[in-house]
N, C-alpha and C positions, 0 to 999 in steps of 0.2 A: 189784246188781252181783254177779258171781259171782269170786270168792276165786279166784288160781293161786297158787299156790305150785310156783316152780321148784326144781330140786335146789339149787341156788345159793343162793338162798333160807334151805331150810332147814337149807344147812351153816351161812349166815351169824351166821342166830338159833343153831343150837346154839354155836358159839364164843363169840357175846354173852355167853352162859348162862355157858357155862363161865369167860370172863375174870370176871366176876360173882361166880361161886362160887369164883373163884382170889381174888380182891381180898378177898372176907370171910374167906378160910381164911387170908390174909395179915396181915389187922388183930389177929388172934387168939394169932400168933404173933409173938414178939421177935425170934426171929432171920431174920425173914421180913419186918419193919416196919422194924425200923432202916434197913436197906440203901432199900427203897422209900423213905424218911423220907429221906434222904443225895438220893436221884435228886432230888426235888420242891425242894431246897432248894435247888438252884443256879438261877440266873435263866434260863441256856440252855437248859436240862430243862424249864424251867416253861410257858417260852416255846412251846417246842418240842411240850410235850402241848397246849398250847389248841388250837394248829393244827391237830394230827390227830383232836384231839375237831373241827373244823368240818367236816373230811373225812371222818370215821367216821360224821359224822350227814347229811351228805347221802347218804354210799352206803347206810345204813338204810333213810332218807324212798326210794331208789331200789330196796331191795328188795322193799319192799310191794306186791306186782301185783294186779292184776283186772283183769276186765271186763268193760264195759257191758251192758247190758241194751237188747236194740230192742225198737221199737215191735212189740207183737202183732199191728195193721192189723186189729182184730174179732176176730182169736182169743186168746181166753182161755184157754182150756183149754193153752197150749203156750208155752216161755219160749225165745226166741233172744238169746242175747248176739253182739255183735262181735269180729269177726275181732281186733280190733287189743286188745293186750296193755298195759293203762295202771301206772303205779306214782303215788305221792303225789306223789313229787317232779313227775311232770309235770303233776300236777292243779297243783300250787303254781305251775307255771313255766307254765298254760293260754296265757294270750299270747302267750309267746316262743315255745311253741313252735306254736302254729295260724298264727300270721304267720312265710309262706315268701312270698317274693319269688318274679323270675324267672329270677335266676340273680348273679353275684357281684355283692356290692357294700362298697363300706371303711367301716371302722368307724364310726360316728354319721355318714353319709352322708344325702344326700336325695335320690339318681338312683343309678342302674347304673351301675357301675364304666368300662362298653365304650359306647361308641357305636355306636346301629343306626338302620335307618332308621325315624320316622317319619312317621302322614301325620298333617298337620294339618288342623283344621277346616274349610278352604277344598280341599280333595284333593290339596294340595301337598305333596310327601315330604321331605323333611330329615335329615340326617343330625344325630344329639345324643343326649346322656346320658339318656334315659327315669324318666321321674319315678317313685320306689316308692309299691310303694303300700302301706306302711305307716310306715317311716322315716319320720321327721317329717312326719307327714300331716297333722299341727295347723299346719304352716308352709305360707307363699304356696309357690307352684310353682316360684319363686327361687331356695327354701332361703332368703330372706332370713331374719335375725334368728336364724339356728343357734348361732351362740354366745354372745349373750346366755339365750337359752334353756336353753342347756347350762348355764352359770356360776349361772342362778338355781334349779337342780335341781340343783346342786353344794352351793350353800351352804345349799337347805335340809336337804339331807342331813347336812352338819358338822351342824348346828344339831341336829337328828333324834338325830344319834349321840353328840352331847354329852347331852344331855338324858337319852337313854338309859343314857350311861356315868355318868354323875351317878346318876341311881339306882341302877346296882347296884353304886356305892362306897359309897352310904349303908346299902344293904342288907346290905352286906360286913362293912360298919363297926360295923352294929348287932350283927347277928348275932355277931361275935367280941367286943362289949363284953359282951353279956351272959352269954359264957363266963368272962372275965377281970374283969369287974364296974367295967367303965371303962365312960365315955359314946360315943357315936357322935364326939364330935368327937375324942375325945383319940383313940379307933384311928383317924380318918382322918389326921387328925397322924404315928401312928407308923407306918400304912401308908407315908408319905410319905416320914418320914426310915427306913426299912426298919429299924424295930425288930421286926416279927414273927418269927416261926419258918420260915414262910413265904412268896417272896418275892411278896406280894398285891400290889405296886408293878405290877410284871413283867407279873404275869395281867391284870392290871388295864388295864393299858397295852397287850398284844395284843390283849383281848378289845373295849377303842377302836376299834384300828384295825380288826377284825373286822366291828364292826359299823359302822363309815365305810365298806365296805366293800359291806356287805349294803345300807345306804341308796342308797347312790350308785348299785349295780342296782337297787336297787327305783325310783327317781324316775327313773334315764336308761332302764333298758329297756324303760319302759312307752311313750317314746315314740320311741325310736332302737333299731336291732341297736348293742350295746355293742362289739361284737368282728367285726361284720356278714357278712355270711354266702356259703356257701358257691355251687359250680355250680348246685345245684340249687336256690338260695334258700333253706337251712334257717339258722338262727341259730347261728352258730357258739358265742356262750356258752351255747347251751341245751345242743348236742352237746357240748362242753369240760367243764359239769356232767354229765350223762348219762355221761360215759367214765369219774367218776371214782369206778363203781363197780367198773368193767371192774378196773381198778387195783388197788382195793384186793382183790378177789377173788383176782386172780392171786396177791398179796403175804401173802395168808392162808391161803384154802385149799389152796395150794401146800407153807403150815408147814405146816398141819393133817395132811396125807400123811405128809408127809416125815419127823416125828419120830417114829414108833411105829417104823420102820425101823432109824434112827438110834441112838436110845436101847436100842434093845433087841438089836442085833448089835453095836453099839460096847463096850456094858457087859459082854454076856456073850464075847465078843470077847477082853476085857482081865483078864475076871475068872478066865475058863476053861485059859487059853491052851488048849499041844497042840496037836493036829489042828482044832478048833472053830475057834481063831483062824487056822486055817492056811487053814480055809474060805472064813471072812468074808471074809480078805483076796484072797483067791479071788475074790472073787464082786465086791467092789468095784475092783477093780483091772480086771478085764474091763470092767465096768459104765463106766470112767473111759476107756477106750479104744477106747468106741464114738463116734462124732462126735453130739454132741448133739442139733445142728438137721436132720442126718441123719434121725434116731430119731424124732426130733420132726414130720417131715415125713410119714414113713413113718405113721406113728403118725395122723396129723392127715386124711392120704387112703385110709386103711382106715376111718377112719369114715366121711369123705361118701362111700364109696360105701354104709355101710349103713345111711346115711338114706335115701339116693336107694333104694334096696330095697325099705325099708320107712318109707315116709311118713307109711302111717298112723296108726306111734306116736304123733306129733309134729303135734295139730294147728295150730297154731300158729308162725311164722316165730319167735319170738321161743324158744319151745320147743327151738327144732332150734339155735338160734344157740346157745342155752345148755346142752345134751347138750354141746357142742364147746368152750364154757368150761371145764365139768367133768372134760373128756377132756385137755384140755390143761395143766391145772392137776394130774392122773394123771399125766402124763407128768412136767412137770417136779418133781413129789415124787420120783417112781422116778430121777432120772437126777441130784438134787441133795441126794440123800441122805448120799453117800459123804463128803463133807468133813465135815461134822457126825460121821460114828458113825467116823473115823479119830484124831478128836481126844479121844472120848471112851473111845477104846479103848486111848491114851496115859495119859487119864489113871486109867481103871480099874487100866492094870498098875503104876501108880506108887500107887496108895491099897492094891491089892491086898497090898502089902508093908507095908501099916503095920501099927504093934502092935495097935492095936486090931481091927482084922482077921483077925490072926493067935490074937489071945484069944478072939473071937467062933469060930473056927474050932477051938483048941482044945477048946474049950468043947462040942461036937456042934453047935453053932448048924445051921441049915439052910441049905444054899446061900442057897436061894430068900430067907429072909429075909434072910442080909448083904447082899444084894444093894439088895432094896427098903430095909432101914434103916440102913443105913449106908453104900453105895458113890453111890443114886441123890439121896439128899440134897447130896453132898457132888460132886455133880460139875453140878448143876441150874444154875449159875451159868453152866456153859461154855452149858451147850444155850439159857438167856434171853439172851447175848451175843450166838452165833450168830445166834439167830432174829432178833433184833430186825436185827441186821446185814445180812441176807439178804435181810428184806424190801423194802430201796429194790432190789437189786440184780434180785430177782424183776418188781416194778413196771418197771424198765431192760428186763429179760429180754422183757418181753412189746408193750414196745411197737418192740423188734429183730424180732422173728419176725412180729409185723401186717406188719411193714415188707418180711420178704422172702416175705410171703404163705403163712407154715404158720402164724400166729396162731392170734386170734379169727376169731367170723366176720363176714365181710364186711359183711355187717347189722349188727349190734352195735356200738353207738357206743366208741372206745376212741380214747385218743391216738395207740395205733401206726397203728391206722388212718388218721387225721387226718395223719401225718405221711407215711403211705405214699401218701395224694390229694394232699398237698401236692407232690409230685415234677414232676408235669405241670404245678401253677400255678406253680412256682418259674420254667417254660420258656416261661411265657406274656412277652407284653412289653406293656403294665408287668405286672409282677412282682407275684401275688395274696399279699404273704407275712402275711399277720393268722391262717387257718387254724396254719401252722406255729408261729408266734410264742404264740396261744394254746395250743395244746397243749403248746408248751415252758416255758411258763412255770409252768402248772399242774404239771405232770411234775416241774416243779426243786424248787416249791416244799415238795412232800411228799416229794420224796428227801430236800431240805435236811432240811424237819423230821425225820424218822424217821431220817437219820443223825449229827444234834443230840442226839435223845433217845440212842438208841444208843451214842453215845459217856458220856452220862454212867448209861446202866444198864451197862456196861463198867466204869468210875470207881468203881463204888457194888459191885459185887457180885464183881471181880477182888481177891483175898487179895491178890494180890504189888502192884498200883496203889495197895490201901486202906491197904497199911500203908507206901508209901512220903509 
């Protein structure tokens, strides 16, 4: 296989890196632990980080690209790979996604949704539900015995998922007895009555259902579409996973832009006033009263036309789709910059007046350094509020703009898109609504979490909330 590495890609691994190298620089420090220590201890926080570690780790497995290698046909001497651009997740998800139908069908279904004609073995035509051909393809031509089938791939999964949650409460239990010098049974005891520090009841009980979760797709999808699929026959929970890396892109590398902007006109903004701040506010106030999805559109068909130009940058379809992530993830860093470095430019002029600022200033201190040691420590807490808050709001953002067509690109699997196809089957009769209903629920559930967590890194790291 040949290795791609998209831009996306290698923004994604650098942030990894960097949250990495933020978490170690965090354990090291008191006043950087405690607050984190506060977030993890509430059960809602706790809850709330397992979730987006389940999210964070499929968009990874979806970052890893390459691909294939063809057959030589007698030449050796020359290596041709395929056109088509694979990640791990779809090597992991192979079945879901090589099994495409012929066009909709509902959820653990075992025929097409619509009626068409066919002929039957004797050259007699009929009209009826056409049988798939993968959907329960282990069932009579009936569909007889569908839901007994389903219910015994149900319960082997509970079964599956207990078993597996039983192990890693024993391993939980171990692992923290042999910090504490208790046995496995007494932590699984006090895990239980939540004597820990903490709450492993919580994680323990998400990461359950998590993996109830994961079984229940692994025994149903291998022999039904769970979510079933779309016009063209694709599996809608293969695409509902596949989008949800789209998602978290937008919700990250979007921060990734946006704060060097923020941080560094809000601070020196507030710190400098004068003509400087007379600037900033110049420049954001314009910036706030251009129309966004205007900008954003503008923005979006200046570049397809200079792909369509120049093609040959981009060999690849998944290439070009992704140039136009990265571009659009540019845009809304530059146009959601302004609330962030407005807040920090409030609170620069209010720290600006404090004594210790004023000493540090008497003193010859260097701009440059009260700035970095003393104004950007002490305002770090607004910008991890913001950020974490912005991100469901960015995730929102992008599946609004798929929807009025300046997104992503139309290739690229994403919920806006999912929701911008569903429009025509909303108008079909009956009504295709599983496409919609998946994407929305995927959608809700990672805004819920990330604004679960958010609320309590707010809690934890807000002076005025901590000490009430």
């Amino acid at each position: 296989m040949m290795p791609v590495i998209l831009w996306t890609d290698a923004l994604i691994f650098l942030l990894a890196a960097v949250v990495i190298v933020f978490v170690i620089y965090a354990r090291s420090k008191p006043h950087l632990r405690a607050p984190w220590y506060r977030v993890f201890t509430g059960r809602i926080a706790a809850g709330s980080v397992v979730v987006l570690l389940a999210f964070v780790v499929t968009g990874l497995l979806d970052s890893v690209h390459f691909r294939l290698r063809l057959e030589n046909n007698g030449n050796h001497n020359a290596n041709h790979y395929s056109g088509e651009v694979l990640s791990i997740l779809d090597v992991l998800l192979g079945p879901i996604r090589t099994r495409v139908e012929k066009t909709y069908s509902a959820p653990f279904a075992t025929h097409l949704f619509a009626k068409e004609t066919i002929e039957l073995d004797d050259g007699t035509k009929v009209r009826d539900y056409p049988r798939l051909h993968y959907g329960g393809q282990h069932l009579p031509d009936s569909g007889e015995g569908k839901w007994q089938d389903i219910l015994q791939r149900s319960l082997l999964a509970i079964s599956e998922a207990l078993l597996a949650s039983a192990l890693i409460l024993y391993a939980t239990a171990a692992l923290l007895g042999r910090r504490t010098a208790r046995s496995a049974r007494e932590m699984v005891l006090a895990i239980w009555r939540r004597e820990t520090g903490l709450p492993w009841r919580t994680l323990l009980t998400i990461t359950t259902l998590l993996l109830l979760l994961f079984f229940l797709v692994l025994n149903l999808a291998s022999a039904f579409h769970v979510l079933g699929t779309d016009k063209v026959g694709q599996d809608v929970f293969y695409l509902t996973l596949k989008s949800i890396r789209t998602g978290l892109v937008i919700g990250t590398l979007t921060t990734l832009i946006m704060l060097p902007f923020a941080i560094f006109l809000g601070i020196v903004a507030g710190y400098a006033r004068g003509w400087i701040d007379d600037v900033v506010q110049y420049i954001y106030t314009t910036l706030n009263s251009i129309p966004g999805v205007l900008l954003i559109a503008a923005s979006i068909l200046m570049l397809q036309v200079y792909i369509g130009n120049h093609p040959e940058y981009f060999e690849t379809t998944v290439e070009r789709a992704d140039i136009r992530l990265l571009f659009l993830c540019i845009i809304l860093g530059i146009t959601s910059w302004t609330g962030l470095c407005r807040l920090l430019r409030g609170e620069s002029l209010k720290l600006r007046e404090a004594e210790y600022i004023q000493a540090a200033v008497s003193f010859g201190v260097a701009h440059g350094k009260i700035i970095t040691r003393h104004i950007l420590p002490n305002v770090m807490h607004v910008v991890l509020i913001t950020v974490v808050l912005d991100f469901s709001g960015l995730v929102l953002a992008e599946a609004v703009l798929s929807y009025v067509g300046v997104g992503v690109d139309p290739t690229m699997n994403s919920w806006g898109n999912m929701i911008n196809s569903a429009r025509l089957e909303m108008a079909r009769e009956p009504v295709v609504w599983w496409s919609l209903l998946s994407a929305f629920l995927f959608m809700f559930v990672l805004v819920l979490a990330a604004n679960l967590f958010a609320d309590a890194v707010r809690d934890a790291f807000d002076p005025r909330t901590r000490a009430r």
